[in-house]
N, C-alpha and C positions, 0 to 999 in steps of 0.2 A: 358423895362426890360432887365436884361442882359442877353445875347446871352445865355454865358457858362449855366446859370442856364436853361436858356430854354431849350437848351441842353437836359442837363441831363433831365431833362421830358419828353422829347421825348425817350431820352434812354429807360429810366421808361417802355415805351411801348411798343416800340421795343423788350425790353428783356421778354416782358409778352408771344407777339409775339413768340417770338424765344423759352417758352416753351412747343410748341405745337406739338403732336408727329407731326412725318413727314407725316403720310397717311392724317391728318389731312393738313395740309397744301400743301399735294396734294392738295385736295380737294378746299383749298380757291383759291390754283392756278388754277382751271378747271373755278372754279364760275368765280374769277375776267378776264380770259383771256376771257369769255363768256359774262361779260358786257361788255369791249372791243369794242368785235363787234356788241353788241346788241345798244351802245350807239355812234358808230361810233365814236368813242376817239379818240386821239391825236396819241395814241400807233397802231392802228388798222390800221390809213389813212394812217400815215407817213408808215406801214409795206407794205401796199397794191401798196402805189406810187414807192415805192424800187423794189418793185416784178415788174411791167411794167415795170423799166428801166435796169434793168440785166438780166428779163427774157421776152424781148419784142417776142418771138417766142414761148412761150408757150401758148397751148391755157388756156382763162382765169378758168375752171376748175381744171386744175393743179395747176393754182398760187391760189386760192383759198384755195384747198390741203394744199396747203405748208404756206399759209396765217395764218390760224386755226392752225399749227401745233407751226408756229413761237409765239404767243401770247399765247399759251399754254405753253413754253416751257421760252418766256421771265416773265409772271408770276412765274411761280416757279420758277427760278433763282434769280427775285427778294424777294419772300420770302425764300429761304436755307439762302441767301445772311445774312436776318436778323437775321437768328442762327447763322451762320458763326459768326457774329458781337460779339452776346452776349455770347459765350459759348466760354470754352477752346481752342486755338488753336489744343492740341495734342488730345481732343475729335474727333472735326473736324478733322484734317488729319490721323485718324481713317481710314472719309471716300475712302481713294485714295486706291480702290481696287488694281491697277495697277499703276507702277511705273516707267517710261519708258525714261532713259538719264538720272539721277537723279547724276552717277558716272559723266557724261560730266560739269553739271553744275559744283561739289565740284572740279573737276578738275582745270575749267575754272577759277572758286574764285581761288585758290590755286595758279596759275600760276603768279600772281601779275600786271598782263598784266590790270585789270581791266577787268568789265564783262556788258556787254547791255543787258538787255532781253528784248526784245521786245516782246509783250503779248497783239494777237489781244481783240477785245472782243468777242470773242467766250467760249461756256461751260459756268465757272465762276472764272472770273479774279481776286473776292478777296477771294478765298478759294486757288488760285496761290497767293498771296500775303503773305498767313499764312507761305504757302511751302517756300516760298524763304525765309524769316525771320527767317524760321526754320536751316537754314542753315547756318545763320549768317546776319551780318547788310545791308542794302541796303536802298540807296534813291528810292521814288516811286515820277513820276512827277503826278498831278492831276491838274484838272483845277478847281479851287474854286465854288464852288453854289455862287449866285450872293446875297444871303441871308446869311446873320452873321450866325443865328441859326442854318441852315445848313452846311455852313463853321466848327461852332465847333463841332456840331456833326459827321463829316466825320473826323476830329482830332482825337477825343476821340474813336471810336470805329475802327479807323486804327491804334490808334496808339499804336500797342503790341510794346513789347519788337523788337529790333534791326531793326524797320522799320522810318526811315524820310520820312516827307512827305514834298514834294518841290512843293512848287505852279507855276504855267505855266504860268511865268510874265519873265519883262527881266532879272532878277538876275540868273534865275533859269540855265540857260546857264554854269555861269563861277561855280556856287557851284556843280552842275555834274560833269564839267571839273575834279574839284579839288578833287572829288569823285575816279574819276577812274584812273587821275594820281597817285593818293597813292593807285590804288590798288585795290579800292572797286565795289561794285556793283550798278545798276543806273535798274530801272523799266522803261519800257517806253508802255505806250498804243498805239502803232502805227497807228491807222486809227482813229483818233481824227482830224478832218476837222482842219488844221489852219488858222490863218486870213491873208486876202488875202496880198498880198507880201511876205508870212512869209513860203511860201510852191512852190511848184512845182506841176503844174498839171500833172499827168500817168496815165494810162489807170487802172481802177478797174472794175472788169467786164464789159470791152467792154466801159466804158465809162470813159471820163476823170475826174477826181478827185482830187482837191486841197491837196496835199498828203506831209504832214510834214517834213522836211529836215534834223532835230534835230537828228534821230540815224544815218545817215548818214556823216554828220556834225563830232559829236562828236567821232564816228571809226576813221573818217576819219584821226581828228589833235590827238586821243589818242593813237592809235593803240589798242584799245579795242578789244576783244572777243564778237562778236555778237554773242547771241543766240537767240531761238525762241521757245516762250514757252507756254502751255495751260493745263486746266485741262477741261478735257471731260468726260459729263453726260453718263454713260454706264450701260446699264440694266434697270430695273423698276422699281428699288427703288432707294433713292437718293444714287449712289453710282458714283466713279470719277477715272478715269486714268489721271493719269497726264504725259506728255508728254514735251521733251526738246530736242531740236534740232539745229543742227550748223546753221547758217545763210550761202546763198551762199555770194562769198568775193566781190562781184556787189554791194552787199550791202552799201562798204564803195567807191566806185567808186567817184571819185573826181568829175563829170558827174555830177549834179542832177538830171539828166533826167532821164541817166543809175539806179543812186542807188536809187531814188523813185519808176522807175517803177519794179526794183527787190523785191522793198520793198511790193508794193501793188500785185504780183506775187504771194508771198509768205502766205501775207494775207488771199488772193482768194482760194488758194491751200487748206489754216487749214480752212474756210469757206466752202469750198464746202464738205469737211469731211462729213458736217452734218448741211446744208443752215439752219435748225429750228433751230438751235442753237447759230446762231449770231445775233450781233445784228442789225437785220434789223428795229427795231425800230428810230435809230437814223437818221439823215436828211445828208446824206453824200454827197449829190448835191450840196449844198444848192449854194455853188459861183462856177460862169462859168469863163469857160476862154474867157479872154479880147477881142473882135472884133470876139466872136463864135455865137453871136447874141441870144445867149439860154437864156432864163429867167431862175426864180426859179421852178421848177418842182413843186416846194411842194405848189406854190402859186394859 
């Protein structure tokens, strides 16, 4: 069947989804972070194995703590995410109680230097998506679902008004270049594991980390404007500060050593903000460095 129609079906749900008050979708997010751990999931194990490798000194009651807090907190993320999707942009950025660098960014566009914003996964990275669009055009790089269906669907429901979506393949390199020499602006999820040769390993909390070369890279030969940007869950209802920050200039360090391990610094920094709120779901171990004799942690 074709992908696009499947798609839009799933849309269909998604947007049923996405009309459900918010206290209520608190609520599915307490239940579903609650099967999580009741079923020892996928989301639960990989949260639990990240807590032992950044927080090997805490005793396991704390990472526990903080275990409960992170599945709590990546449930509801995932579902605002699916209003985010289906509902107005300027509904959504409503929600950014707080506003914080907003002049740095229009500034930054404005200068014609081109602009990076590097945007770990902390808070919620597509309700900073809306914000930047709002502001004008930008490529977002993403890495495809390995599913058609989901491929179109991550099209169609990113793709508002003044946002491209560049897939995380070899072309995707020179059509960013081309982005920021004229000018424009480029999204980039900074702590997305690359594949092995395509990255530099740097310390991320305490441990080393296959860590992306690509905004580094791209400052480097553009003269770009790094920034650094997020929006953060604040208070107890779904409400967001959005936050935009200069990158230090290590960033674009010719070094890849230098401007990876600034990069993942940085990351660590807008993480420890508020450790429930990143995502420690995903498997950022996962490859070792060569002759370090480490397995897969996760395995």
């Amino acid at each position: 069947m074709n992908p696009k129609f499947l798609a839009a079906l799933l849309y269909r749900c998604v947007w049923l989804v996405g009309r459900l008050p918010w206290s209520w979708l608190n609520r599915l997010g307490d239940g579903l972070a609650w099967l999580w751990r009741r079923r020892d999931a996928r989301e639960s194990r990989v949260a639990r194995r990240n807590l032992q490798i950044v927080y090997p000194e805490w005793l396991p009651s704390q990472r526990e703590d903080l275990h409960r807090a992170i599945l709590r907190t990546t449930a509801q993320q995932a579902l605002e995410t699916l209003r985010f999707w289906t509902r107005p942009p300027a509904e959504n950025l409503a929600r950014l109680r707080e506003r914080h660098g907003e002049a740095l960014y229009d500034q930054a566009l404005a200068s014609g230097k081109g602009v990076i914003v590097a945007a770990p996964h902390f808070g919620n990275w597509e309700l900073l998506n809306q914000w930047l669009a709002s502001r004008g055009p930008i490529a977002i790089v993403y890495a495809p679902p390995k599913s058609p269906v989901g491929d179109a669907f991550l099209l169609r429901v990113r793709g508002a008004d003044n946002i491209r979506q560049v897939r995380a393949e070899g072309p995707a390199v020179r059509q960013l270049w081309k982005v920021l020499k004229d000018g424009g602006a480029v999204g980039i999820l900074p702590d997305q594991q690359p594949k092995l040769g395509d990255g530099e390993f740097a310390p991320f909390f305490g441990k080393p980390a296959l860590t992306m070369t690509l905004v580094s890279r791209l400052a480097e030969r553009t003269g770009a404007i790094v920034l650094l940007a997020w929006c953060e869950r604040i208070g107890p209802g779904p409400d967001f500060a959005l936050h935009v920050q200069p990158a230090p200039a290590a960033i674009a360090d010719p070094d890849p050593a230098i401007a990876t391990a600034t990069l993942n610094a940085e990351v660590e920094r807008i993480a420890r903000r508020d450790p429930a709120q990143y995502q420690w779901t995903y498997k950022r171990y996962t490859l070792r460095p060569p002759g370090s004799g480490e397995d897969n942690p996760y395995l």
